[in-house]
ZAMARGU-4260 file (C-alpha; in steps of 0.2 Angstrom, whole numbers, plus 5000, padded with zeros to 4 digits):
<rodrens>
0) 5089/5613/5360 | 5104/5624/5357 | 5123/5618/5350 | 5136/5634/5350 | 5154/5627/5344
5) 5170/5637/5343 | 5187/5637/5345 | 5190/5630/5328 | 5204/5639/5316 | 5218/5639/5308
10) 5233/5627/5315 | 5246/5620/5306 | 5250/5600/5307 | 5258/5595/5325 | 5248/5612/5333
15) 5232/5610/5342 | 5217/5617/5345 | 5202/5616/5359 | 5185/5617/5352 | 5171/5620/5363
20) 5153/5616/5361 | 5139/5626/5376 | 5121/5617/5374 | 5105/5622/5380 | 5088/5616/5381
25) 5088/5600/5390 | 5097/5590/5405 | 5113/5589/5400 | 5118/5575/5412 | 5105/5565/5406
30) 5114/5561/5387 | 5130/5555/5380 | 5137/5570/5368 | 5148/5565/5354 | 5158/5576/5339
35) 5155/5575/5323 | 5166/5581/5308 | 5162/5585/5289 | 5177/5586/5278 | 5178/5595/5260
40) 5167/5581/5249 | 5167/5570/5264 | 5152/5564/5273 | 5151/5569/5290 | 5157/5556/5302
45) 5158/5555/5320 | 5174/5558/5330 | 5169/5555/5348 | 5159/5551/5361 | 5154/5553/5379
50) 5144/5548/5392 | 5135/5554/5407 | 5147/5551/5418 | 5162/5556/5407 | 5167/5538/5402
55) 5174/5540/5383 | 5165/5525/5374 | 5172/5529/5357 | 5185/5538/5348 | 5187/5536/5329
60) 5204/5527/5324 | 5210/5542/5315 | 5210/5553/5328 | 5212/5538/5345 | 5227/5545/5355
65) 5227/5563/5349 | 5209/5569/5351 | 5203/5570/5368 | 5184/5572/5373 | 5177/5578/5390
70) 5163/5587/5397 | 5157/5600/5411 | 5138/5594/5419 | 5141/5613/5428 | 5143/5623/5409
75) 5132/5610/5399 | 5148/5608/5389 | 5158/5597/5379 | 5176/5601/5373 | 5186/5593/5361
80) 5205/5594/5363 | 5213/5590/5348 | 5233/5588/5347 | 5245/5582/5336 | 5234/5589/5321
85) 5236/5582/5303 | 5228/5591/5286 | 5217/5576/5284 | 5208/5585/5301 | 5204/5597/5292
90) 5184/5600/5294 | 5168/5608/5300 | 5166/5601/5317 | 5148/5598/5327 | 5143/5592/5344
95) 5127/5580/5344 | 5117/5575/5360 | 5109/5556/5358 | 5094/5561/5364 | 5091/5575/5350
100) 5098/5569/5336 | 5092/5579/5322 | 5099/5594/5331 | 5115/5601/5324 | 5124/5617/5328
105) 5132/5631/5315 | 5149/5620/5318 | 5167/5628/5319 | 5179/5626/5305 | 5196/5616/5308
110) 5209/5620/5295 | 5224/5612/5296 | 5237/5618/5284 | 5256/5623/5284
</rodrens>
């Protein structure tokens, strides 16, 4: 079971950025996939989440109507579009799969600064 994130960066607040997350290792479209973030002295927290058949069944009220999770059965991938981007994003940022859930990837750093 593999997690690759990218796309994180620098962005400064209002920008955007699109992270991406390619697993592999077991049926995708068997598993909801969620993100997960770790602030600077922060415990890590979950942002979103998705189900098999793409229905979102949670967002985190920090980020509900900015942040924008989705997912590609064909890639094995889950992408996090995040808009509307405030310093308090700033953060490592991790996929999960439910169904391996001590499995993390290396993450992608978010900074979000003027």
């Amino acid at each position: 079971v593999q997690f690759v994130e990218s796309g994180g960066g620098l962005a400064q607040p209002g920008g955007s950025l699109r992270l991406s997350c390619i697993t592999s290792g077991f049926t995708f479209t068997r598993y909801d996939m969620s993100w997960y973030r770790q602030g600077p002295g922060k415990e890590r927290e979950l942002v979103a989440t998705i189900n098999p058949s793409s229905r979102v069944t949670y967002y985190a009220n920090s980020v509900e109507g900015r942040f924008t999770i989705s997912r590609d059965s064909v890639k094995s991938a889950v992408y996090l579009q995040m808009n509307d981007l405030k310093p308090e994003d700033t953060a490592a940022y991790y996929c999960r799969c439910s169904g391996f859930p001590t499995y993390w990837g290396q993450g992608t750093q978010v900074t979000v600064s003027a």
